[in-house]
C-alpha positions as a Markdown table, in Angstrom:
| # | Residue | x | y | z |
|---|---|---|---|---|
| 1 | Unk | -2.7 | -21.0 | -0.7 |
| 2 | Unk | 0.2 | -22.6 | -2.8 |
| 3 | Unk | 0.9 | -20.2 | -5.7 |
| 4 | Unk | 3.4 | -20.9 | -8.0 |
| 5 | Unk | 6.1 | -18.9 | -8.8 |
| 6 | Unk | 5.8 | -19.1 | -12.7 |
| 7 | Unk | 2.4 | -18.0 | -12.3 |
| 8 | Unk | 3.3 | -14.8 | -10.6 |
| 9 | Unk | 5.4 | -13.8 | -13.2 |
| 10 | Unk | 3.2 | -14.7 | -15.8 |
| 11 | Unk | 1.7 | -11.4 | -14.7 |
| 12 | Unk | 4.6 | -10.1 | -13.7 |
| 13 | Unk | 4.6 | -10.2 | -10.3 |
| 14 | Unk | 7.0 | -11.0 | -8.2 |
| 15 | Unk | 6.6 | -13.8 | -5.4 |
| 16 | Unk | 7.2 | -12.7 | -1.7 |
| 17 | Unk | 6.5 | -15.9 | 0.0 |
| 18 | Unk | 3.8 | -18.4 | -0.1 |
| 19 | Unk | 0.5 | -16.9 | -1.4 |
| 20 | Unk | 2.1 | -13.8 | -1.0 |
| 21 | Unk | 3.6 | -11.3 | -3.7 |
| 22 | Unk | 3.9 | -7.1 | -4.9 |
| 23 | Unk | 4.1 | -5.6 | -8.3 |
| 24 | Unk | 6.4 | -3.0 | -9.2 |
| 25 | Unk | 3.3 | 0.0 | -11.3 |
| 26 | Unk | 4.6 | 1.4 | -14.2 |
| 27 | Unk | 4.9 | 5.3 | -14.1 |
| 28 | Unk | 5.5 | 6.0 | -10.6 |
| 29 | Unk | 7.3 | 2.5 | -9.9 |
| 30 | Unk | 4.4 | 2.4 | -6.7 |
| 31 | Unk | 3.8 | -1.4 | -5.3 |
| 32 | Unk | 0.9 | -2.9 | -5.3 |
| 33 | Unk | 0.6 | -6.2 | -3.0 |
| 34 | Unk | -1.4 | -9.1 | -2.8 |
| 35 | Unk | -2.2 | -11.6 | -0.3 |
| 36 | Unk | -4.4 | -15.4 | -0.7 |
| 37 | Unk | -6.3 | -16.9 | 1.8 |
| 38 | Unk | -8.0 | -20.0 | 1.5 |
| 39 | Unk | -11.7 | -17.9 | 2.1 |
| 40 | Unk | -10.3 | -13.7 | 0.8 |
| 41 | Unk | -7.5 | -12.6 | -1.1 |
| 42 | Unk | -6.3 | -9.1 | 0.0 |
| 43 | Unk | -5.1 | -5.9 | -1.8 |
| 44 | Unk | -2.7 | -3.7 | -0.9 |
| 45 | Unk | -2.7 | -0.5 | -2.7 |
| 46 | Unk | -4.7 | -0.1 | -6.2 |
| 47 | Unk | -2.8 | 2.2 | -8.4 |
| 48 | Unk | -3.0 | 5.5 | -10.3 |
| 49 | Unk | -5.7 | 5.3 | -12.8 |
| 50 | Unk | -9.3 | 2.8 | -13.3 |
| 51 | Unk | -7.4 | 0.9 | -15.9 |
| 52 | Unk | -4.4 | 0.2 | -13.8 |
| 53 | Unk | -6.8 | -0.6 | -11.2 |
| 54 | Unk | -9.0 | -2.9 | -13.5 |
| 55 | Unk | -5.5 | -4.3 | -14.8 |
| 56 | Unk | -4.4 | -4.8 | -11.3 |
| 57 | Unk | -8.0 | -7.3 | -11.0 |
| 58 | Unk | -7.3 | -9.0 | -14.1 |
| 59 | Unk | -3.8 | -10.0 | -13.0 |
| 60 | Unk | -4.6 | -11.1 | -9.6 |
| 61 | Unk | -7.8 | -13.0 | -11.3 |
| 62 | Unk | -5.3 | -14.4 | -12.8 |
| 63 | Unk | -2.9 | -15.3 | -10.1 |
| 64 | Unk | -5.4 | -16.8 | -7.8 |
| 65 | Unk | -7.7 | -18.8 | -11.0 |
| 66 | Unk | -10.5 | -16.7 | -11.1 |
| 67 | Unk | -10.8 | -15.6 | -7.4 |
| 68 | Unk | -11.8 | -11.9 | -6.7 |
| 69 | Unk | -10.3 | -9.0 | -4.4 |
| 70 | Unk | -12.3 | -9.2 | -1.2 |
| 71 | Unk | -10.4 | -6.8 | 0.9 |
| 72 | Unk | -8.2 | -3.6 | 0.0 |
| 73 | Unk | -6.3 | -1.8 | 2.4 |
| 74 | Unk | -5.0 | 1.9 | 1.3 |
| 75 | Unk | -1.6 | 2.2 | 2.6 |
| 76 | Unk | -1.9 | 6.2 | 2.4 |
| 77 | Unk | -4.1 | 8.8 | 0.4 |
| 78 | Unk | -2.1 | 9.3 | -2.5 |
| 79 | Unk | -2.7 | 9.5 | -6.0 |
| 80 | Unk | -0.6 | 6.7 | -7.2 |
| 81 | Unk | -2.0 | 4.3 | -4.7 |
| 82 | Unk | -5.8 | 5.0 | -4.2 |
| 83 | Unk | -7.2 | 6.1 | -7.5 |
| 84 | Unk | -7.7 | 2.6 | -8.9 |
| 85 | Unk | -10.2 | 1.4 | -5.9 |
| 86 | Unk | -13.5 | 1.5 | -8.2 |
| 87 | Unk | -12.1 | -1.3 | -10.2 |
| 88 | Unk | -12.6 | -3.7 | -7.0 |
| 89 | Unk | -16.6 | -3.4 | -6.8 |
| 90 | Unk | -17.8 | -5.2 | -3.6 |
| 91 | Unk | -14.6 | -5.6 | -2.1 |
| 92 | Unk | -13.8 | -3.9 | 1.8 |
| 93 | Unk | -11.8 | -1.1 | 1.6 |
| 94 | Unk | -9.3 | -0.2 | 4.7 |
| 95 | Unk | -7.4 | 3.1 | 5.5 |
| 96 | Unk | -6.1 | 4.1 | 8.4 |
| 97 | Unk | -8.7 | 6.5 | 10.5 |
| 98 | Unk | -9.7 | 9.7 | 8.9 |
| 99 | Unk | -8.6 | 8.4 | 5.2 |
| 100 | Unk | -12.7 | 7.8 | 5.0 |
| 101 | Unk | -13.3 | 11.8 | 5.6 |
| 102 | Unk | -10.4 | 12.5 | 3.5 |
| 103 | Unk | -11.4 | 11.0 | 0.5 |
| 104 | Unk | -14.7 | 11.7 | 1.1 |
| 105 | Unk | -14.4 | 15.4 | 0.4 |
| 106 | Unk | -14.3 | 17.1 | -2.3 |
| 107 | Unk | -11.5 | 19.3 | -1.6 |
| 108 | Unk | -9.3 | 16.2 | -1.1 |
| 109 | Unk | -10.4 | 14.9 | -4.9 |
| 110 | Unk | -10.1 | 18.0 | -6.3 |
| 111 | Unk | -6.5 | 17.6 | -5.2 |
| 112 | Unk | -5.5 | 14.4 | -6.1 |
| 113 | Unk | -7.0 | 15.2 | -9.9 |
| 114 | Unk | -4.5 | 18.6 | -9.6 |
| 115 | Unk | -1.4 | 15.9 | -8.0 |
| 116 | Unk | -1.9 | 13.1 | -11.0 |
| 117 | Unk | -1.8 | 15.6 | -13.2 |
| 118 | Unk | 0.7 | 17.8 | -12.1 |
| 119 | Unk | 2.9 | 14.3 | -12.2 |
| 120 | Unk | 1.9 | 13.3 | -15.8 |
| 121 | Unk | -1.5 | 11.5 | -15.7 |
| 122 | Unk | -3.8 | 12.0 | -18.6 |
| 123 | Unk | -6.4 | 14.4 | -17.4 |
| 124 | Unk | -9.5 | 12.4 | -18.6 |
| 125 | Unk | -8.3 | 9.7 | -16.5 |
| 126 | Unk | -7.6 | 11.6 | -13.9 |
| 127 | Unk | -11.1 | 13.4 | -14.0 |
| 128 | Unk | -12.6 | 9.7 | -14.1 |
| 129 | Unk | -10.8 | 7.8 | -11.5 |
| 130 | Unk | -11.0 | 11.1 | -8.7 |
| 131 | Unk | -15.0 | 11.0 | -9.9 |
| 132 | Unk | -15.3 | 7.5 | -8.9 |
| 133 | Unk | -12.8 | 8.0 | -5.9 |
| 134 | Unk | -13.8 | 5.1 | -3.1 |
| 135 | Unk | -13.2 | 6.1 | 0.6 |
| 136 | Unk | -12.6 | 3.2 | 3.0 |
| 137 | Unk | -15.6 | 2.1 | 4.8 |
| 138 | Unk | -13.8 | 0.2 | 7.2 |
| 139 | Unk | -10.8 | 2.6 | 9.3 |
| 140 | Unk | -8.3 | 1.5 | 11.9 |
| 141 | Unk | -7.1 | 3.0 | 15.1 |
| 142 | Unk | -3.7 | 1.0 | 16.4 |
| 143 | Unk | -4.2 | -2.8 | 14.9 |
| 144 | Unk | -6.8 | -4.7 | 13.2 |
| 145 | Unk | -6.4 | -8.4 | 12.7 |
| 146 | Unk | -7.8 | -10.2 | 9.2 |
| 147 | Unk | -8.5 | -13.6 | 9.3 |
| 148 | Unk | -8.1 | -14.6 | 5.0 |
| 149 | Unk | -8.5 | -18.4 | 5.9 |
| 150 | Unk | -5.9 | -20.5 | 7.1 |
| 151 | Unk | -3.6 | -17.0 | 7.5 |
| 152 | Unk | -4.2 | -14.0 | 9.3 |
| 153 | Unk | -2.7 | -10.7 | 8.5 |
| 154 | Unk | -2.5 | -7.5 | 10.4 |
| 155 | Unk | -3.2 | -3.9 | 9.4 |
| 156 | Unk | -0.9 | -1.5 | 11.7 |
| 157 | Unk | -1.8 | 2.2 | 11.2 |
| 158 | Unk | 1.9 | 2.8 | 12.4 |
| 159 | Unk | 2.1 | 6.7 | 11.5 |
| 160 | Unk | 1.7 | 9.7 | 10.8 |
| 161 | Unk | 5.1 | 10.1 | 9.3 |
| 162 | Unk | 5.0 | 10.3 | 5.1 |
| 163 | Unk | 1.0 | 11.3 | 5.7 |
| 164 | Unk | -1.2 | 11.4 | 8.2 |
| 165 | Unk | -3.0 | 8.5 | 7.3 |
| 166 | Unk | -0.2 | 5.3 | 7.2 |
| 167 | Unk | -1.5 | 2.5 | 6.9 |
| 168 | Unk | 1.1 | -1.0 | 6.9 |
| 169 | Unk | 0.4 | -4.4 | 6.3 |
| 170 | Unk | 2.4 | -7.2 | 8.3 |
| 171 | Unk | 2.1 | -11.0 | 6.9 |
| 172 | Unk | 3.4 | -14.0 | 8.8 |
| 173 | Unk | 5.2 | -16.7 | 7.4 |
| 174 | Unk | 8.7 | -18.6 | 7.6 |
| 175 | Unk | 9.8 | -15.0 | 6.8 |
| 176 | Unk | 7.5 | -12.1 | 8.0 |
| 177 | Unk | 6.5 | -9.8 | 4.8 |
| 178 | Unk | 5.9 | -5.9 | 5.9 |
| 179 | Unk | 3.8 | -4.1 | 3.6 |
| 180 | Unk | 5.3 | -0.4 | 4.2 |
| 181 | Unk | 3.6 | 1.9 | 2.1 |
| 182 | Unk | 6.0 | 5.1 | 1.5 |
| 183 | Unk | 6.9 | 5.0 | 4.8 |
| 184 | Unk | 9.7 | 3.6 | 3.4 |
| 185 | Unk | 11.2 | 4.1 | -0.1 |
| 186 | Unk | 14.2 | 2.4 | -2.1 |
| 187 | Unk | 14.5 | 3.9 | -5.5 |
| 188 | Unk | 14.8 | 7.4 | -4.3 |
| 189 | Unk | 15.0 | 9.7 | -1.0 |
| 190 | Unk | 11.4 | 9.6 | 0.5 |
| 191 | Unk | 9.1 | 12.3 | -0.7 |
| 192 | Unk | 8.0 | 14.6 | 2.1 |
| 193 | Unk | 5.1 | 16.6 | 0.4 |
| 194 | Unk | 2.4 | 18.7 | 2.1 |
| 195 | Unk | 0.5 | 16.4 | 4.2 |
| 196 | Unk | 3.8 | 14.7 | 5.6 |
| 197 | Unk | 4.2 | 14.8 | 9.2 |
| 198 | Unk | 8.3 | 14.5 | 9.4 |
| 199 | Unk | 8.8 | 15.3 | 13.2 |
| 200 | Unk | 6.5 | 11.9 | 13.7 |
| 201 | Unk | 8.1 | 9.8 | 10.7 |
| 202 | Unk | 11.4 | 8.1 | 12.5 |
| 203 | Unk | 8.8 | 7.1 | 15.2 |
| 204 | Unk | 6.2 | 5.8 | 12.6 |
| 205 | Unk | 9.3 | 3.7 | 11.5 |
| 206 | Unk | 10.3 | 2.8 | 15.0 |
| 207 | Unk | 6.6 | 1.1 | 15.4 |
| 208 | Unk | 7.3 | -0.6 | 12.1 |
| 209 | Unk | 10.4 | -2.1 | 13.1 |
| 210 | Unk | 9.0 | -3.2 | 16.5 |
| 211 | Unk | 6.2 | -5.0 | 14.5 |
| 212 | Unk | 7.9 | -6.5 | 12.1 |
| 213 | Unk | 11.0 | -7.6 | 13.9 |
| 214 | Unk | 14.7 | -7.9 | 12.6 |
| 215 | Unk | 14.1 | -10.8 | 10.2 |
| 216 | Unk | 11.3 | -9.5 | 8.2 |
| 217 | Unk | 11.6 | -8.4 | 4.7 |
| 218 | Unk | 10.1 | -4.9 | 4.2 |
| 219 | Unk | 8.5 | -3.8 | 0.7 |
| 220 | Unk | 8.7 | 0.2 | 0.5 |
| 221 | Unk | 5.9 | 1.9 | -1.8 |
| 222 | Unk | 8.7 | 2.7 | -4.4 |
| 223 | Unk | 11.8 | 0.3 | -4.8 |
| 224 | Unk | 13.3 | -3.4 | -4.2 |
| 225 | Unk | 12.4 | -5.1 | -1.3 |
| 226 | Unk | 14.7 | -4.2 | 1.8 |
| 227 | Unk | 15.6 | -5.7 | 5.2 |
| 228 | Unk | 15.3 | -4.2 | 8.7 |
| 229 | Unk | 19.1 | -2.3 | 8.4 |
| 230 | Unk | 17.8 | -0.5 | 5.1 |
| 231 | Unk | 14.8 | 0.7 | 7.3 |
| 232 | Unk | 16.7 | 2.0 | 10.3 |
| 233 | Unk | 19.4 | 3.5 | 8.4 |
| 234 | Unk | 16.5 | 5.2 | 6.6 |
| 235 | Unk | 14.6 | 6.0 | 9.7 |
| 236 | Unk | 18.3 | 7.8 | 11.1 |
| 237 | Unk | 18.2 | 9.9 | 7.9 |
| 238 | Unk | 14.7 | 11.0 | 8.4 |
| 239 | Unk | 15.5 | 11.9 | 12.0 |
| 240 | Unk | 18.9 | 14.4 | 10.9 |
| 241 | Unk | 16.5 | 15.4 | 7.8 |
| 242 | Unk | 13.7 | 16.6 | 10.4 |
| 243 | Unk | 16.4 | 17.5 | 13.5 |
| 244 | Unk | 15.0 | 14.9 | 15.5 |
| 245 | Unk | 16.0 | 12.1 | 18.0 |
């Protein structure tokens, strides 16, 4: 679906390729992707809060002339990517297998209330958006094709590496777009919290490469959009970081 650029930035998004384009979230600077089909538009990643999640609807209502999100994939379970998922009621939600138990429990919401707020979210909406916390009903193993009408896109669950539930997005075109999650990050070293898995992370990024290929442009959770150098320099860093090969 022919979208044009003016009207991306009209919400100020930025236009990856046809039909294609990413936000850069206030806050925590996380990306936020979307992807039109002729029959589904896809989200990647919802944001921090329910009003950054029902903000992220309007402007992709907007984008597409009134179509809604019919799919969301969760590119890992973190606070500033998942917490605006109840703002997309009847849509299919993706993660990559075991995301669904995750953020199912309540240990797991009682941490991402303790994470936003720990990083500056206002506790009410914190309280709100963990309450109404949406685990993916839908979980993938190695790949999982989407057929959006007249495209087809691919969810790779590439990791562990940053978590242990990564979840990329790859979108053909003239130019292959690679949704990356924080896999990859631009504006700043890669976080390694907790739940990060660095021994497995330069491999997670090998798999990413090997999907995406050398002419893809990849678009890291935090930062500018990158090539396939940026990545493997980053994926060498991670290896010394981690003493591995």
């Amino acid at each position: 679906m022919h979208i044009d650029e003016a009207v991306w930035a009209a919400q100020g998004w930025e236009r990856l390729a046809d039909g294609v384009g990413r936000r850069r979230l206030p806050g925590w600077d996380a990306t936020t992707g979307l992807v039109v089909g002729e029959r589904a538009v896809l989200l990647y990643d919802t944001g921090s809060s329910l009003a950054e999640g029902a903000a992220i609807r309007a402007q992709a209502e907007a984008i597409t002339g009134g179509r809604r999100v019919t799919h969301i994939a969760l590119g890992h379970p973190h606070f500033d990517h998942v917490l605006g998922t109840a703002a997309f009621a009847g849509a299919e939600v993706f993660g990559a297998v075991g995301t669904d138990d995750l953020l199912a429990s309540d240990r797991t919401r009682a941490e991402l209330y303790t994470d936003a707020v720990r990083h500056g979210a206002d506790e009410r909406a914190a309280a709100a958006a963990t309450e109404a916390l949406v685990a993916p009903r839908s979980t993938v193993t190695g790949e999982w094709t989407l057929d959006l009408g007249g495209r087809q896109v691919l969810l790779a669950n590439v990791g562990p590496g940053h978590t242990g539930h990564d979840l990329v997005l790859l979108v053909p075109g003239e130019r292959e777009t690679v949704f990356c999650g924080d896999l990859v990050e631009e504006s700043g070293e890669p976080q390694a919290g907790p739940d990060a898995i660095g021994g497995r992370w330069p491999d997670a990024l090998d798999r990413l490469l090997a999907l995406g290929g050398e002419d893809a442009q990849y678009v890291p959770g935090h930062g500018a959009v990158v090539d396939a150098a940026f990545v493997r320099r980053q994926r060498d860093e991670l290896a010394r970081r981690f003493q591995v090969s």
